[in-house]
C-alpha positions in Angstrom: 3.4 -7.9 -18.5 0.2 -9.5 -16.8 1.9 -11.9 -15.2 4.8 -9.6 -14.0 2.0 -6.9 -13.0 0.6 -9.2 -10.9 3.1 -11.2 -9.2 4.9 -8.0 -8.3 1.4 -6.4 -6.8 1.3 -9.9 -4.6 4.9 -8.7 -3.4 3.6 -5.6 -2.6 0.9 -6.5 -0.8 3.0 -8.8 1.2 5.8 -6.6 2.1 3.8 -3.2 2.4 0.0 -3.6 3.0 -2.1 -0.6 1.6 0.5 -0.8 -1.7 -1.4 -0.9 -5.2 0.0 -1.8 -8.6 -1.5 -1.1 -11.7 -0.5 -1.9 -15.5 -1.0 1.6 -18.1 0.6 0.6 -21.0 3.9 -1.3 -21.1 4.5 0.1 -17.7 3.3 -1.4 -14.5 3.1 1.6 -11.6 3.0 1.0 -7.9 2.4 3.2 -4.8 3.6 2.4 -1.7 2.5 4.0 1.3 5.1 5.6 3.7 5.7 3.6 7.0 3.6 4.4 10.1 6.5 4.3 12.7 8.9 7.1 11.7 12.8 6.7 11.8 13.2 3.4 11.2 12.9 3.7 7.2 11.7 6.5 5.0 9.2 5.6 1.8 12.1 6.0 -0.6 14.6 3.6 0.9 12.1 1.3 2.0 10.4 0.9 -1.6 14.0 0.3 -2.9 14.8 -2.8 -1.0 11.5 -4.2 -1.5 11.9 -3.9 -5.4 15.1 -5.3 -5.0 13.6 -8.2 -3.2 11.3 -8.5 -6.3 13.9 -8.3 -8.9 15.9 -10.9 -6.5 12.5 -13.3 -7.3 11.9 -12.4 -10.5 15.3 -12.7 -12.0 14.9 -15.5 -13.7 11.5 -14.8 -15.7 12.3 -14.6 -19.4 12.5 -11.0 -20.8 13.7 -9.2 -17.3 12.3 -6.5 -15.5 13.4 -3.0 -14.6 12.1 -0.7 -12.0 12.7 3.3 -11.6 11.8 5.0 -8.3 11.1 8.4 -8.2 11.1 11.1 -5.3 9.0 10.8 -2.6 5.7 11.5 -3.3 3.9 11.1 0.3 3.5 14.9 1.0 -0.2 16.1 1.6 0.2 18.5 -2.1 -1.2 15.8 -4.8 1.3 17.5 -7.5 3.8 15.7 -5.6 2.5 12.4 -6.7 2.5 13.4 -10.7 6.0 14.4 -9.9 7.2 11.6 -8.7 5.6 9.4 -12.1 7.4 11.7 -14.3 10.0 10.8 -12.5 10.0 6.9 -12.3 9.2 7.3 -16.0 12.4 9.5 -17.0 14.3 6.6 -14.8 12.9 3.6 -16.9 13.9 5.3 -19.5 17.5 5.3 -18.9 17.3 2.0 -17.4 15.8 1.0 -20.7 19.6 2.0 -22.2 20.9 -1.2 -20.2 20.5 -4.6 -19.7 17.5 -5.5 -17.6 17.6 -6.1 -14.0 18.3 -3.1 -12.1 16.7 -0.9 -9.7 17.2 2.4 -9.5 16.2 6.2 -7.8 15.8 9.1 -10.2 18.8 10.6 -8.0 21.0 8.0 -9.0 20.5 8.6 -12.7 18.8 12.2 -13.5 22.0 13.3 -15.0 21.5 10.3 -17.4 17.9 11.7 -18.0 18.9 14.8 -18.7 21.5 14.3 -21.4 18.3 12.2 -23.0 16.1 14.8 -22.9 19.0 17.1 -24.2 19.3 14.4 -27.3 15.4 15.3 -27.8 15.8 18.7 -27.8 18.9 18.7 -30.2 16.9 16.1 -32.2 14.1 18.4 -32.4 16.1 21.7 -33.8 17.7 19.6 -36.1 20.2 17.6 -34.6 24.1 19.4 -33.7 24.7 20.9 -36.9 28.5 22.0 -37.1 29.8 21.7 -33.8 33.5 20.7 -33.4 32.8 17.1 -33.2 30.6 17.2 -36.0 33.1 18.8 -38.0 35.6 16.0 -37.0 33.1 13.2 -38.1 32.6 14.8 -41.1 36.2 15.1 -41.8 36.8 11.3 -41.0 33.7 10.4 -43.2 35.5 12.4 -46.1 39.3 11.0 -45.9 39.4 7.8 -44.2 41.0 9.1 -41.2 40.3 8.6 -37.3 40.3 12.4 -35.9 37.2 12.2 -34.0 38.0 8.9 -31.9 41.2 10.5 -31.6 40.1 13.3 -29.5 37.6 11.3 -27.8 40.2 8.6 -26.5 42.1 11.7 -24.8 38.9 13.4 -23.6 38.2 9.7 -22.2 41.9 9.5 -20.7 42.0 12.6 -19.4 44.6 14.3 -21.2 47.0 11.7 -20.7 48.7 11.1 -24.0 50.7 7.7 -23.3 46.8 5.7 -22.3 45.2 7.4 -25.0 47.4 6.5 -28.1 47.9 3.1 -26.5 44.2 2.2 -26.4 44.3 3.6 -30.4 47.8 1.5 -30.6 49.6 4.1 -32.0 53.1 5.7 -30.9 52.5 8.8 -28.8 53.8 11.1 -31.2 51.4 10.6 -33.9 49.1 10.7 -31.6 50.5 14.3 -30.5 50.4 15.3 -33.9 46.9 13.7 -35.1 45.6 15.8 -31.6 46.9 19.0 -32.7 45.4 18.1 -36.2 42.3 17.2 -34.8 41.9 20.3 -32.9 42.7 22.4 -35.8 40.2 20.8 -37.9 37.3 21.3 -35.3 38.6 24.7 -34.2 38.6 23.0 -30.7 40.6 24.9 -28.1 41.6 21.9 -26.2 43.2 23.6 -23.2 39.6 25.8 -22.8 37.9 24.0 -20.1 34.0 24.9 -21.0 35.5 23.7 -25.0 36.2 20.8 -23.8 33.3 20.4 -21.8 31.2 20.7 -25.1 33.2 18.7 -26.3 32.5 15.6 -24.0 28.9 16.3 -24.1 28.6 16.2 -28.0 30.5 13.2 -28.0 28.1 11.5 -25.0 25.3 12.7 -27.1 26.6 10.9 -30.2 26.9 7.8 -28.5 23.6 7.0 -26.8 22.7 3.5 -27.2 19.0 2.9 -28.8 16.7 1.3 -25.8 16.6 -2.0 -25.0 13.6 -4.1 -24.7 12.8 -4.6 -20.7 9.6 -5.0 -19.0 9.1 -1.5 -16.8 8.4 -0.9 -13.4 7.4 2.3 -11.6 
């Protein structure tokens, strides 16, 4: 993380003089000054494509690197600058759910962040207790059977029977029927909208990978 820390405050200083970079924790953390000449590049784009350039460099350093951006930060109020950490943090750490390597802009991901910070929430009252999908797990866990995936393969397909019960390679009429069983089991109105909605979110929830190990850039 030393060596990282310090060959991407070189690039800094290279490509944006005035930059600083600074390792707290496991997380190095950069500020980069906005441009002098207006309308050519704001602060945000510009601090993209020069941590791109970096990962470009970089990408073949054993253990990879990942670098979240947050909002620009360059007004006069200092609260924007706090901000716009918490945000480059709350990026990492969805870029920590994937293989290293990637830059990205809290914009680009803060509906990622948010289901995380849902997961803590939930995780912290206790976890989903009997939600429909919850009920459905339990009922697989209980009789052997594949309800739950069932319902996720035709939230995942949209409602379209024939791509869902192919990708569980089973004929479309079981599938119809294991559906409707699947529905009454969860007491999951599948043609209510917001249900299904619910239903899509529990499921995402469920399915959050653990993170990965990646160096962290701010």
């Amino acid at each position: 993380m030393e060596r990282i820390t310090d060959s991407f405050a070189f690039h800094l200083s290279v490509a944006t003089p005035g930059a600083v970079a600074a390792l707290v924790g496991d997380v190095c953390y950069a500020i980069v000054p906005a441009p002098i000449r207006k309308g050519k590049e704001n602060v945000t784009a510009m601090a993209q494509r020069i941590s791109n350039d970096f990962l470009d460099r970089a990408r073949d350093r054993p253990g990879g690197a990942a670098i979240g951006i947050g909002r620009d930060g360059s007004s006069s109020d200092p609260a924007d600058l706090a901000r716009s950490r918490h945000d480059a943090d709350r990026t990492l750490r969805v870029l920590r759910q994937e293989p290293a390597g990637r830059v990205a802009l809290f914009a680009d991901v803060q509906l990622n962040a948010l289901l995380l910070e849902i997961g803590d929430q939930l995780h912290n009252e206790g976890g989903l207790l009997d939600g429909p999908i919850a009920r459905l797990h339990h009922h697989d866990r209980e009789h052997g059977t594949t309800m739950a995936e069932t319902v996720a393969q035709w939230l995942d397909h949209l409602g379209n029977t024939l791509n869902a019960s192919a990708a569980m390679d089973v004929h479309p009429n079981t599938f119809r029927y294991r559906l409707r069983r699947a529905a009454e089991i969860a007491q999951l109105n599948l043609n209510d909208p917001d249900e299904r909605f619910a239903a899509m979110l529990e499921f995402r929830l469920t399915r959050q990978r653990p993170s990965a190990a990646a160096t962290a850039v701010a």
